[in-house]
C-alpha positions as CSV (number, residue, x, y, z in Angstrom):
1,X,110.2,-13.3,-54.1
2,X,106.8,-14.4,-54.4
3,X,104.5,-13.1,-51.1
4,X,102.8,-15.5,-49.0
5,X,99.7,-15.8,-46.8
6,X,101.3,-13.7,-43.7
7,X,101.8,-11.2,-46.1
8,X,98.4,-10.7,-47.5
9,X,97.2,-7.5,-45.4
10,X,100.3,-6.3,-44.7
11,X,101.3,-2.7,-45.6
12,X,104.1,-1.5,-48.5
13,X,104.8,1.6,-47.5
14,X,105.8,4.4,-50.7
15,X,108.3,7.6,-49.5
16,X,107.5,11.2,-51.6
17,X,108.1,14.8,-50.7
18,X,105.7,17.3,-51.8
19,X,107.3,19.9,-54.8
20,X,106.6,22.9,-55.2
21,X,105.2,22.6,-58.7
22,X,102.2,20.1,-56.7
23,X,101.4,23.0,-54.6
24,X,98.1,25.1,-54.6
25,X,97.7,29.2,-54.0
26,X,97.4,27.9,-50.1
27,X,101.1,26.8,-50.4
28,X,100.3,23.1,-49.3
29,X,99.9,20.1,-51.5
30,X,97.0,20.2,-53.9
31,X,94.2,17.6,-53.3
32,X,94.4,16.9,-57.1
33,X,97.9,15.2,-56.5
34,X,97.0,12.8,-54.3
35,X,95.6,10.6,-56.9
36,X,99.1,10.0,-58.4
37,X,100.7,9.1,-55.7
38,X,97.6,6.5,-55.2
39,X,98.7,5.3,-58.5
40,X,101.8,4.6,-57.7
41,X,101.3,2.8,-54.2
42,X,98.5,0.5,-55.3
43,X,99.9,-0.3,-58.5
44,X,103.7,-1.7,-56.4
45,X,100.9,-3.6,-53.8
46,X,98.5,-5.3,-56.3
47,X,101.5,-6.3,-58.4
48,X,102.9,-7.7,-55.2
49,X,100.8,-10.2,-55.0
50,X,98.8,-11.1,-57.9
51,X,102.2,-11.2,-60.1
52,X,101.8,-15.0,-60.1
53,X,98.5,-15.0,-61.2
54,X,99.0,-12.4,-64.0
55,X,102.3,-14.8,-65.0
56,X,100.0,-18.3,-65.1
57,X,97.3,-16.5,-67.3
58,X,100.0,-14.2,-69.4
59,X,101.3,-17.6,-70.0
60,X,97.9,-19.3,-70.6
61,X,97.5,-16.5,-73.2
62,X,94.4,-15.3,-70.8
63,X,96.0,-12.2,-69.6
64,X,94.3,-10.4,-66.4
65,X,94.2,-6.9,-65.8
66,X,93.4,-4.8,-62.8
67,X,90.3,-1.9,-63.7
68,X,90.4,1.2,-61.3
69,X,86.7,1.1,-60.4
70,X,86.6,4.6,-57.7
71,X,88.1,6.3,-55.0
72,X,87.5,7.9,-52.2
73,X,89.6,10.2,-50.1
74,X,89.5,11.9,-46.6
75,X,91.7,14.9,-46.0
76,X,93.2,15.3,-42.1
77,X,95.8,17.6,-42.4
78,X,97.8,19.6,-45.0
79,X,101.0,18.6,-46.5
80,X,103.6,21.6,-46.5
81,X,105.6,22.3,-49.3
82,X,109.4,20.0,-49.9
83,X,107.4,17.9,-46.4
84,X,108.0,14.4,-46.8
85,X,105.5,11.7,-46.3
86,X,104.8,8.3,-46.8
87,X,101.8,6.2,-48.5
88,X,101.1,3.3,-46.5
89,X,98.5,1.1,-48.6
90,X,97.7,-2.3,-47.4
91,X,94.8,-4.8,-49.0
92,X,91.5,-4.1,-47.0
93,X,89.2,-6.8,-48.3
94,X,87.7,-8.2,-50.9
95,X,84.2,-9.9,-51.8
96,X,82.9,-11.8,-55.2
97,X,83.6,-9.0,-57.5
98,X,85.5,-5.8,-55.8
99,X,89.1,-5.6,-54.1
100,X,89.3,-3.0,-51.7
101,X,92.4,-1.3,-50.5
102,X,93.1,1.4,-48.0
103,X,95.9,3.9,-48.1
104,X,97.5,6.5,-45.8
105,X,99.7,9.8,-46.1
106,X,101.3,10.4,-43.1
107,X,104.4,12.2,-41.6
108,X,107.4,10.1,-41.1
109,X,108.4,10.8,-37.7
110,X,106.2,9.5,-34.9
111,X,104.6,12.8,-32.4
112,X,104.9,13.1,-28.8
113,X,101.9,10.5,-28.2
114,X,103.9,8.1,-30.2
115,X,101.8,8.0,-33.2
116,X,102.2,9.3,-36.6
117,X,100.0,12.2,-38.0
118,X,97.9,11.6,-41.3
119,X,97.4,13.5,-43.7
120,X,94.6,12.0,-45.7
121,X,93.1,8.2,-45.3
122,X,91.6,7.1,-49.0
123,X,90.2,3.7,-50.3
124,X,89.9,2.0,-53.5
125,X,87.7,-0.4,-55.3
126,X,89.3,-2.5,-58.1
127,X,87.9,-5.3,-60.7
128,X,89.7,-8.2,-62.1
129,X,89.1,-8.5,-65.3
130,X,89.9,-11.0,-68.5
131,X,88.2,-9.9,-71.3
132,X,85.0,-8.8,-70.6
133,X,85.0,-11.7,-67.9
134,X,85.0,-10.7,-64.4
135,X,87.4,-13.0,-62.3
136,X,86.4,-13.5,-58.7
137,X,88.8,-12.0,-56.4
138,X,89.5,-15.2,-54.4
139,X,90.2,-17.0,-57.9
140,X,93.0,-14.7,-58.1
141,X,94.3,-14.9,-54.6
142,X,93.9,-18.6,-54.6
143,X,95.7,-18.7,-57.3
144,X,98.8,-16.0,-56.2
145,X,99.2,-18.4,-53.3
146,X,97.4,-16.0,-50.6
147,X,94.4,-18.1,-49.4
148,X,94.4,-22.0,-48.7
149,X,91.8,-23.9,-49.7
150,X,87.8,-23.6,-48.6
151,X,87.4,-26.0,-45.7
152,X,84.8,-28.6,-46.7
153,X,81.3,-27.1,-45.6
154,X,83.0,-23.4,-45.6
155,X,80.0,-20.7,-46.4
156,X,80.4,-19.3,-50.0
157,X,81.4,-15.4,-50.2
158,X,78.3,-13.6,-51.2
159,X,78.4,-10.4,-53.1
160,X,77.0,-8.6,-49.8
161,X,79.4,-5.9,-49.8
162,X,78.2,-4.5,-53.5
163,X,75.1,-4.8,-52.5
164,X,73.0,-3.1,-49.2
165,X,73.5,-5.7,-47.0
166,X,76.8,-5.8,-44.9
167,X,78.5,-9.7,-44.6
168,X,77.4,-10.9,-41.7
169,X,77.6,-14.9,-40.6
170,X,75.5,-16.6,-38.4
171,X,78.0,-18.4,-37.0
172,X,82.0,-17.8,-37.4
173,X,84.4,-21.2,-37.3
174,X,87.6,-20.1,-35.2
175,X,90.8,-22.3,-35.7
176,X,89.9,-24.8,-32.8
177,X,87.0,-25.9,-34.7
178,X,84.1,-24.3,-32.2
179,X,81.5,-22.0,-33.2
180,X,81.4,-18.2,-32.0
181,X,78.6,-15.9,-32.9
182,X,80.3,-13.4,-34.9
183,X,79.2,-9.9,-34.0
184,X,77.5,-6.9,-35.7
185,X,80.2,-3.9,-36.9
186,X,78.2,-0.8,-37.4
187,X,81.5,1.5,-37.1
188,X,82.3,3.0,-33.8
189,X,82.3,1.2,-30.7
190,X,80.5,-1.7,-32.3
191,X,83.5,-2.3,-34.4
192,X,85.6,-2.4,-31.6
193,X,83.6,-4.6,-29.6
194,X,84.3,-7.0,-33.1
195,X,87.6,-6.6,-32.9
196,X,87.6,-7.2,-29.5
197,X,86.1,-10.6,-30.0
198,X,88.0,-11.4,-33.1
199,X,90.7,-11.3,-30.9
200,X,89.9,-13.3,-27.6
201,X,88.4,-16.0,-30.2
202,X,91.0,-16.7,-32.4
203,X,93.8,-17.5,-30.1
204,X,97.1,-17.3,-31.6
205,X,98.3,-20.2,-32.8
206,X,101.8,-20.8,-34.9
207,X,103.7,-18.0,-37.1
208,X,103.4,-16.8,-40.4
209,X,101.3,-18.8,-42.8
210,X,100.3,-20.9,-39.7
211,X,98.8,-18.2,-38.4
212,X,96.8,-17.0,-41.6
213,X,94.6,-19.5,-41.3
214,X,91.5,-19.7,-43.8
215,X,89.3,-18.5,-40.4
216,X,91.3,-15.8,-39.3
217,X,91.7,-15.0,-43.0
218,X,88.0,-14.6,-43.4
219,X,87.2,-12.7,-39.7
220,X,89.9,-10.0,-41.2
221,X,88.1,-9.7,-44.5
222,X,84.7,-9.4,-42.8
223,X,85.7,-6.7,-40.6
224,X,87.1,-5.0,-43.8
225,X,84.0,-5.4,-45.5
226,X,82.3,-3.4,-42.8
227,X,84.7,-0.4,-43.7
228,X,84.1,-0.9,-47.5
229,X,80.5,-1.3,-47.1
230,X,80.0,2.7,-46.8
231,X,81.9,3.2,-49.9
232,X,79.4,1.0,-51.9
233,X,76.8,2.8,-50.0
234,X,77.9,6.2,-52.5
235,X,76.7,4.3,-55.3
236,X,73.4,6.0,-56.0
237,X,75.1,9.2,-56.4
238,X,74.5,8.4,-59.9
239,X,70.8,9.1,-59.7
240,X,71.6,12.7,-58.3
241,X,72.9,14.2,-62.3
242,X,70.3,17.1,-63.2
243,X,70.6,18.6,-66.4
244,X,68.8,22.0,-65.2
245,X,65.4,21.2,-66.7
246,X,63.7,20.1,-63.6
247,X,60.7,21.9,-62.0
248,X,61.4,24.3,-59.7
249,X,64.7,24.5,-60.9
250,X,66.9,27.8,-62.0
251,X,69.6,26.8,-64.7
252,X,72.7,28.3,-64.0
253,X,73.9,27.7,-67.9
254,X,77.5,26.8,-68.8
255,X,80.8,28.5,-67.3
256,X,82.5,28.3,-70.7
């Protein structure tokens, strides 16, 4: 069954129990193995819904793949040995060249408070690619059947989350047809204040695909964008190899 647009940044949820053999000397799931499962849970949700894309191109002899571009990951709590868990990894957002996804390892049972514990929170950046060509993530999720069409005199996505400035609109179109001032998400109470107003501005109108309109669409990947943004923001890292030779440096040498 081919997803639609109500499904777009919904959740697939993965179920795993940590073995024994993925277990470090503190007898709790070692932070190496997160990655695999990661593998595994983005690989069934990007599948999910770009499959009809990669069928029209496979078809048009113009195959696309799907190029791992980083992760990062946050660690909350351990994972006990044989404790099951689930991966809960959802599309985040996107912008002209990355897709970002989010996932979650948390317990399965729900605590006193109602709400489940996690274990780690991690997020990924992928590339489309065909070829050496970089396809535009809203070519492909166009094309998969996820996003309706640009309204006429619709702002063009700029590549502002790959870059330093966060994507911010003047003005925000909500499904009535009026114009909100969208506000600024710094993280914190600011993004709630966001989606605070995301909410009281885009009333509810319709189910499903009705519902995913291209405005509400776009306010959700905006407000991912201002999560994703900090991720970019690790990008200069690069600039920070030494090789030892440095003034004022000691070199340490080489442990092998």
């Amino acid at each position: 069954m081919l997803p639609r647009r109500a499904d777009l940044f919904s959740p697939i949820a993965t179920t795993s129990r940590s073995p024994l053999y993925e277990c470090d000397l503190n007898l709790h799931k070692s932070n190496s193995t997160y990655f695999s499962d990661l593998d595994i849970a983005r690989t069934h949700l990007v599948c999910h819904l770009i499959k009809k894309s990669l069928s029209i191109r496979r078809k048009n002899k113009k195959p696309l793949y799907v190029a791992l571009a980083g992760v990062s990951a946050l660690f909350r709590r351990e994972i006990k040995p044989f404790e099951k868990y689930e991966v809960v990894t959802r599309l985040l957002c996107w912008d002209t060249k990355w897709v970002f996804v989010v996932s979650h390892f948390v317990a399965l049972r729900k605590g006193p408070d109602g709400k489940r514990k996690i274990f780690a929170t991690c997020i990924s950046k992928y590339v489309f690619k065909q070829g050496r060509i970089t396809v535009p993530p809203e070519e492909v999720l166009r094309e998969s059947g996820l996003l309706p069409e640009r309204p006429a005199g619709a702002k063009e996505l700029t590549p502002a989350v790959s870059g330093t400035a966060s994507p911010r609109d003047d003005e925000l179109v909500d499904i009535s047809g009026k114009a909100i001032a969208a506000a600024e998400a710094v993280g914190g109470s600011d993004g709630d204040t966001l989606m605070k107003d995301l909410d009281s501005s885009l009333t509810r109108k319709g189910e499903g695909d009705e519902y995913w309109t291209w405005e509400r669409i776009e306010a959700e990947r905006k407000r991912g964008c201002e999560v994703a943004k900090y991720m970019i923001g690790l990008d200069p890292l690069d600039n920070e190899l030494r090789d030892g030779t440095e003034e004022g440096l000691v070199h340490i040498g080489s442990w092998y």
